[in-house]
C-alpha positions in Angstrom: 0.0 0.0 0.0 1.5 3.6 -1.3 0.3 6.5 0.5 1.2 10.0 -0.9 1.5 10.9 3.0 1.6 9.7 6.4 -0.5 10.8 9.2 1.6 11.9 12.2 1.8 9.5 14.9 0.5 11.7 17.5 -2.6 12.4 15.6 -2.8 8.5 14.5 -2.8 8.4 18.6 -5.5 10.8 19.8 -7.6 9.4 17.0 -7.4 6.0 18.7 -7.9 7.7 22.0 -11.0 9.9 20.6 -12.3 6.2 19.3 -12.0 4.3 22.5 -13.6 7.0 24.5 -16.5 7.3 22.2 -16.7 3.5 21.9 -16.9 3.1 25.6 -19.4 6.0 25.9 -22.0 4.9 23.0 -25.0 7.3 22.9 -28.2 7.0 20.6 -29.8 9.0 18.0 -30.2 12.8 19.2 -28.8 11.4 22.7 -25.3 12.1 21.5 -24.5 14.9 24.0 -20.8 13.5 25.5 -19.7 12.6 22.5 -20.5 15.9 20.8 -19.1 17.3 23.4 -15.9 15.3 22.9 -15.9 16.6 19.2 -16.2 20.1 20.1 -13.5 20.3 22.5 -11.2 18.5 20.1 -11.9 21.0 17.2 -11.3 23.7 19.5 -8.6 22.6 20.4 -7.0 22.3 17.0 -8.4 26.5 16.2 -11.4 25.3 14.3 -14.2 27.2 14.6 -17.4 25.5 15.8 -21.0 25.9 16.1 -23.3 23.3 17.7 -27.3 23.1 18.2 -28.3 21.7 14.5 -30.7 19.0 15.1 -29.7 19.2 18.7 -26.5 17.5 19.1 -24.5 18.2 15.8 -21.3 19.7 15.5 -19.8 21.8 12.1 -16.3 23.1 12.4 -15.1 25.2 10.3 -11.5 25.8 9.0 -10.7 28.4 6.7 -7.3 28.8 5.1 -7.5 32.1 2.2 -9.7 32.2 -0.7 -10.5 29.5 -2.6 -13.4 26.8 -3.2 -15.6 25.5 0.3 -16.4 22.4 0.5 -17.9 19.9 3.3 -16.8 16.4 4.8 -19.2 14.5 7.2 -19.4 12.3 9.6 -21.9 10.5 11.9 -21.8 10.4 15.9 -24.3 8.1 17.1 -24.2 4.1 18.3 -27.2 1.6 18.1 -28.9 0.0 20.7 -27.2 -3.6 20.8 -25.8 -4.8 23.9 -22.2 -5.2 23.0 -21.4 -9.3 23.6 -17.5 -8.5 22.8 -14.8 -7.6 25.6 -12.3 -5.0 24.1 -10.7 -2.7 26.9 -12.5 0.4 25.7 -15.8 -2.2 26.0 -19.8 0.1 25.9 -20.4 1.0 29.5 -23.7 1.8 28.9 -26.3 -1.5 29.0 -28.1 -1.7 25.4 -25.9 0.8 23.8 -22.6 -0.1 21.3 -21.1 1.5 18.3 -22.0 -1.6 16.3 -21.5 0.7 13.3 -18.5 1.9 13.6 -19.2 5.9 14.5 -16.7 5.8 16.7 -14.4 5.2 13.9 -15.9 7.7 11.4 -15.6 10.3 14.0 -12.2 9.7 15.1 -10.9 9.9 11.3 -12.5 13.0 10.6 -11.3 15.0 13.4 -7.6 13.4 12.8 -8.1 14.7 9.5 -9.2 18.3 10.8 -6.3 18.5 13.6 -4.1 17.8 10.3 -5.4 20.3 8.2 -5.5 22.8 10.9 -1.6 22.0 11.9 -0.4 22.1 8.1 -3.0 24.4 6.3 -2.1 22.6 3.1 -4.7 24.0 1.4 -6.2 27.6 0.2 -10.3 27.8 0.8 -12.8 26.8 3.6 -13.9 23.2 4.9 -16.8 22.7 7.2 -16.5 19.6 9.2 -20.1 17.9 9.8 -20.5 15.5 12.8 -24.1 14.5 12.6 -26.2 12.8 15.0 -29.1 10.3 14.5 -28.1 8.2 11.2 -29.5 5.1 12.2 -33.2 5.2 11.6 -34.1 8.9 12.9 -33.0 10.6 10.2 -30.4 13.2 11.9 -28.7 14.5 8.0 -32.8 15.5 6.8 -33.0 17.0 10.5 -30.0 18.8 9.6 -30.7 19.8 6.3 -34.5 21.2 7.8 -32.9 23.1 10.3 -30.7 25.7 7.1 -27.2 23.2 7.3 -26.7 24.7 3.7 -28.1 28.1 4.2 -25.7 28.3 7.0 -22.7 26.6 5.3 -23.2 26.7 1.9 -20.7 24.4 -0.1 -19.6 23.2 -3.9 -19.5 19.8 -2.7 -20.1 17.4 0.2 -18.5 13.8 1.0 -19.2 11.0 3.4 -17.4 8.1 4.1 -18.1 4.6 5.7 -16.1 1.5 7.0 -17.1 -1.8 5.6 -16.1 -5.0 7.0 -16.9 -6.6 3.6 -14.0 -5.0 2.0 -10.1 -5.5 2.6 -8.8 -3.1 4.9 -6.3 -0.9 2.8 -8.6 -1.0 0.1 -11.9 1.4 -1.5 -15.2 1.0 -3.2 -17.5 3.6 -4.9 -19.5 3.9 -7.8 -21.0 6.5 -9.8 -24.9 7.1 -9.1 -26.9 4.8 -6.7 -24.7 3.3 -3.8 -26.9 2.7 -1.0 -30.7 2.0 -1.4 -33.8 3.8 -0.1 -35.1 2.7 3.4 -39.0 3.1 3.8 -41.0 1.0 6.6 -44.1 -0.5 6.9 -47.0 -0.8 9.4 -50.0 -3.1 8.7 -52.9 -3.7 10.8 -55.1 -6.4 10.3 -58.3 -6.2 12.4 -60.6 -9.5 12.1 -63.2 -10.6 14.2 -61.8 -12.3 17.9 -63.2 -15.8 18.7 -62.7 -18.8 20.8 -59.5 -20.8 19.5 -61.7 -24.1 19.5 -64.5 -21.9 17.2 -62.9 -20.3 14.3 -66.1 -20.1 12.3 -67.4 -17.9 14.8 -64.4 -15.3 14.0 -62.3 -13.9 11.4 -58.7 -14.7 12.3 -55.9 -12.4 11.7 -53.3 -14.6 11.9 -54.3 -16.7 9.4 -54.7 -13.7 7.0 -51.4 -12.3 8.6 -49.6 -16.0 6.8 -51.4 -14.9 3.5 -50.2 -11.5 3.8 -46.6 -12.4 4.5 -46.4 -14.5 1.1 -48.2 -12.3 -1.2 -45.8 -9.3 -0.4 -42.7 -11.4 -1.1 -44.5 -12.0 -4.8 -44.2 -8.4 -4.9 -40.1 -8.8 -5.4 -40.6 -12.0 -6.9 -43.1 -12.5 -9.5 -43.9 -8.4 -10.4 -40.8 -6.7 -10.6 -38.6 -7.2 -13.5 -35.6 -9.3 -12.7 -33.0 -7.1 -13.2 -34.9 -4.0 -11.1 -33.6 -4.3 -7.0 -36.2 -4.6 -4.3 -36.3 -6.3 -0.9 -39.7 -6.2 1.3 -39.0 -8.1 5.0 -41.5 -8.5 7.3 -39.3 -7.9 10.5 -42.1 -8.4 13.3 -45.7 -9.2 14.0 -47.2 -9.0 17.0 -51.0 -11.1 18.2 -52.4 -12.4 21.0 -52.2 -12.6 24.6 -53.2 -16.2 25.2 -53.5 -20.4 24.0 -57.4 -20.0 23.5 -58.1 -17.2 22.0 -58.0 -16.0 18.7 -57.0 -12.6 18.8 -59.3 -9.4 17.2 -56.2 -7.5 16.1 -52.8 -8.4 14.5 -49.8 -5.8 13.6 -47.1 -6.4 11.0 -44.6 -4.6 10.9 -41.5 -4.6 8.0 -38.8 -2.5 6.0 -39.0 -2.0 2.0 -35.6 -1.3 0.3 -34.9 -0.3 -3.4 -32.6 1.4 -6.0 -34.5 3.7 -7.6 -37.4 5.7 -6.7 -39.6 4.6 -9.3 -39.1 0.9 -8.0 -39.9 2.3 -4.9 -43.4 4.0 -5.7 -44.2 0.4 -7.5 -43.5 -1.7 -4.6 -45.5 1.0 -2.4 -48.7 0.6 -5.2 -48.1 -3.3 -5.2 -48.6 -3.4 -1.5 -51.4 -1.4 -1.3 -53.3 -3.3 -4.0 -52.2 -6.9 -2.4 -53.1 -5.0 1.5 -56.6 -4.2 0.0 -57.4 -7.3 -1.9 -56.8 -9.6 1.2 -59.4 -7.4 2.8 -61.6 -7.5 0.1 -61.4 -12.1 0.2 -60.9 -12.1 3.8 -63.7 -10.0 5.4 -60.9 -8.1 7.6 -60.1 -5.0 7.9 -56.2 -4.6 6.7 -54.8 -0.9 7.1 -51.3 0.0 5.5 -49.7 2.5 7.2 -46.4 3.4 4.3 -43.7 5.6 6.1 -41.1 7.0 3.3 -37.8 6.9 5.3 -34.5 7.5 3.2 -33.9 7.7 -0.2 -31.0 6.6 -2.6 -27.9 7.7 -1.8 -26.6 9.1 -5.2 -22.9 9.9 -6.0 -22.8 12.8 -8.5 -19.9 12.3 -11.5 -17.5 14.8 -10.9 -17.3 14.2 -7.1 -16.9 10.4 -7.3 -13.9 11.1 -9.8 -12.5 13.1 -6.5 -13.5 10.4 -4.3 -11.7 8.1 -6.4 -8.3 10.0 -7.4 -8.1 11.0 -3.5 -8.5 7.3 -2.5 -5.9 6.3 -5.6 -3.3 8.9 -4.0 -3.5 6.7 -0.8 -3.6 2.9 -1.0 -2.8 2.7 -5.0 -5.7 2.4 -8.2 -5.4 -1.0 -8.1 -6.7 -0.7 -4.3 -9.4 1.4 -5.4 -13.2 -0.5 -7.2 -14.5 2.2 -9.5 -17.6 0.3 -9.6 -18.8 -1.7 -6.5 -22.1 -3.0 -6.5 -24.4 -0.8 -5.0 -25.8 -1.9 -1.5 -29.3 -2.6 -0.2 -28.6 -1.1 3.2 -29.5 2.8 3.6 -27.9 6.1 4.5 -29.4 9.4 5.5 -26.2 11.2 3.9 -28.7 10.9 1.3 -30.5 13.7 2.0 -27.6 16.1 1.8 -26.9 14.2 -1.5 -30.2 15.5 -2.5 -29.1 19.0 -1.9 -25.9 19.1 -2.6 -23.5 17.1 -5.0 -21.3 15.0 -3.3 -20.3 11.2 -3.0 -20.2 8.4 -0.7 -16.8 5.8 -0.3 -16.5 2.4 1.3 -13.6 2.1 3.1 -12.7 -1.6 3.7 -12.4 -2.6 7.4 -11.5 -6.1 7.2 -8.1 -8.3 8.4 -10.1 -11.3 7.6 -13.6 -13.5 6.4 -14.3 -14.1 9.8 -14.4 -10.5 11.7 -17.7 -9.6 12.4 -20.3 -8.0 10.4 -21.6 -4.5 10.8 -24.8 -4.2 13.5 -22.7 -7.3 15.2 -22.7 -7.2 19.0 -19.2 -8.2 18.4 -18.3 -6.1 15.8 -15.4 -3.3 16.5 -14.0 -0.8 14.7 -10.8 -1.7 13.3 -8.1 0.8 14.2 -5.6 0.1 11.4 -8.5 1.6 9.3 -7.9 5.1 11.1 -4.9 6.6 9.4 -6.0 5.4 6.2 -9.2 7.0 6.5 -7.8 10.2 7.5 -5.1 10.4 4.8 -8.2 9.8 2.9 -10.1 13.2 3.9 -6.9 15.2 3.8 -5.9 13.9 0.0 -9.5 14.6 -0.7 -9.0 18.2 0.9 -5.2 18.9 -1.2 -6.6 17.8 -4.5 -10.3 20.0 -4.0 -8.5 23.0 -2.5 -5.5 22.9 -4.0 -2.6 25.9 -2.1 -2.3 28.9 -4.1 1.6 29.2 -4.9 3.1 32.2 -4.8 
């Protein structure tokens, strides 16, 4: 692995210090007080200016360095609520709560990469530094975006950046358009008629018609979607019942609905309500959909995944860098600052080996080799976009 640079060891050693702290300190979304906290102090203490309160807890330094172009980097603060089963030193302290994501990580490389950029100033123009709460599920980048994050600090361009377990560490992926798919969930209620368990004629079961449900949405993937369009619709819970005897009145499910474009997605919305309201119709139950739009694609604009990729390139090689990774069916709510701003989204591979965990593993930790290479990532990206005037 070449690497145009090196990041200073003492930064390489607060980064791991900033990680293990916010590792052992996991908070959840719009909960992420300590840790923003953490952040702010650090950016302070490298003379970045800072402003806090956007949806609640996030953070944007800023570091300007002369004229020239302004452009944004982002990261995420918050942890899931998994109780972490592994037993590093720097192990969650908080029952229920782990960075199972690898946060900790993201935020460690982007204020190595600030402390960096603030020591050397290698660079002529302005970047804002966004540490955002509330990615997993709650939506903090939209919150963000609501609340004037681009009226406030408006930029060219914006770039995120995630760890991936599924790729070699010491090695990138991105792609051009469509990287992550849209994340929408799903609430159905299916209200029948409650009975005694030994008289189902007397009733109209849900549970029954929750079974029917369950398979005719998976023809929705299956048998009316083209092949070669993406979709996935999981039924994740249902919930009925309170006894042996009795055949409940009520019955919720409950489910996620991913795609990889948004016409897909209106489709496999339509689909469900047509499949929803024909079950009803055959059934004699009442069956309520309740369709809640969550993310949407995360789309890489052209010119910034060429940036993504030549800054990647400068630091573990070309040959270390996939120009065109498969696009994947988990979500990100960077995509709503892709939607106002151009930008793009990298993989960065995490892995020593097949075996380490996945990530949203109760065993899964952020691999710390990863940090510098991350870093050198943000600050190559920085160099190339805001190239120092000469004089």
């Amino acid at each position: 692995m070449s690497q145009a640079f090196t990041i200073p060891e003492d930064i390489r050693q607060r980064m791991q210090h900033w990680r293990h702290a916010i590792h052992a300190h996991p908070e959840t979304a719009f909960e992420e007080h300590n840790t923003a906290e953490l952040v702010a102090q650090a950016l302070s203490s490298a003379g970045i200016e800072i402003e806090r309160g956007l949806a609640g807890t996030g953070v944007v330094g800023t570091l300007r360095n002369g004229e020239g172009p302004v452009i944004a980097l982002r990261a995420d603060l918050d942890a899931l609520p998994i109780q972490e089963l592994g037993k590093p030193g720097h192990a969650s302290t908080c029952q229920g709560k782990m960075h199972a994501c690898g946060h900790d990580g993201h935020t460690a490389m982007l204020l190595g990469a600030a402390a960096y950029l603030a020591r050397e100033r290698n660079f002529s123009g302005t970047v804002h530094f966004i540490f955002q709460p509330a990615e997993e599920n709650e939506g903090g980048a939209r919150v963000m975006v609501e609340q004037g994050l681009f009226e406030r600090f408006p930029v060219s361009a914006i770039y995120g950046m995630h760890n991936f377990p599924d790729l070699p560490r010491g090695r990138f992926g991105i792609c051009v358009g469509t990287i992550m798919a849209s994340f929408d969930t799903f609430e159905i209620v299916i209200t029948g008629k409650g009975s005694h368990a030994a008289m189902p004629d007397k009733g109209i079961d849900p549970v029954v018609i929750s079974a029917q449900l369950v398979l005719a949405l998976q023809t929705i993937v299956s048998r009316r979607m083209s092949a070669t369009e993406s979709a996935v619709v999981s039924v994740t819970q249902i919930h009925a019942g309170d006894t042996w005897n009795v055949i409940p009145e009520t019955l919720v499910l409950r489910g996620t609905v991913r795609t990889l474009a948004a016409d897909v997605q209106a489709r496999v919305e339509a689909q469900m309500h047509t499949i929803c309201g024909g079950i009803a119709q055959t059934t004699g139950a009442t069956v309520k959909l309740d369709y809640r739009h969550g993310y949407p694609c995360t789309v890489n604009a052209p010119a910034q995944t060429a940036a993504a990729i030549a800054a990647a390139a400068s630091v573990v090689g070309e040959a270390n860098v996939e120009t065109a990774v498969q696009p994947s069916m988990g979500a990100e709510d960077f995509a709503f600052m892709l939607e106002r701003c151009p930008g793009a989204y990298i993989k960065v591979g995490s892995a020593e080996s097949k075996e380490d965990p996945p990530l949203h593993n109760p065993y899964y930790d952020f691999n710390d080799n990863v940090l510098p290479i991350g870093a050198a990532y943000w600050v190559a990206l920085v160099a190339q976009q805001l190239p120092k005037n000469q004089a």
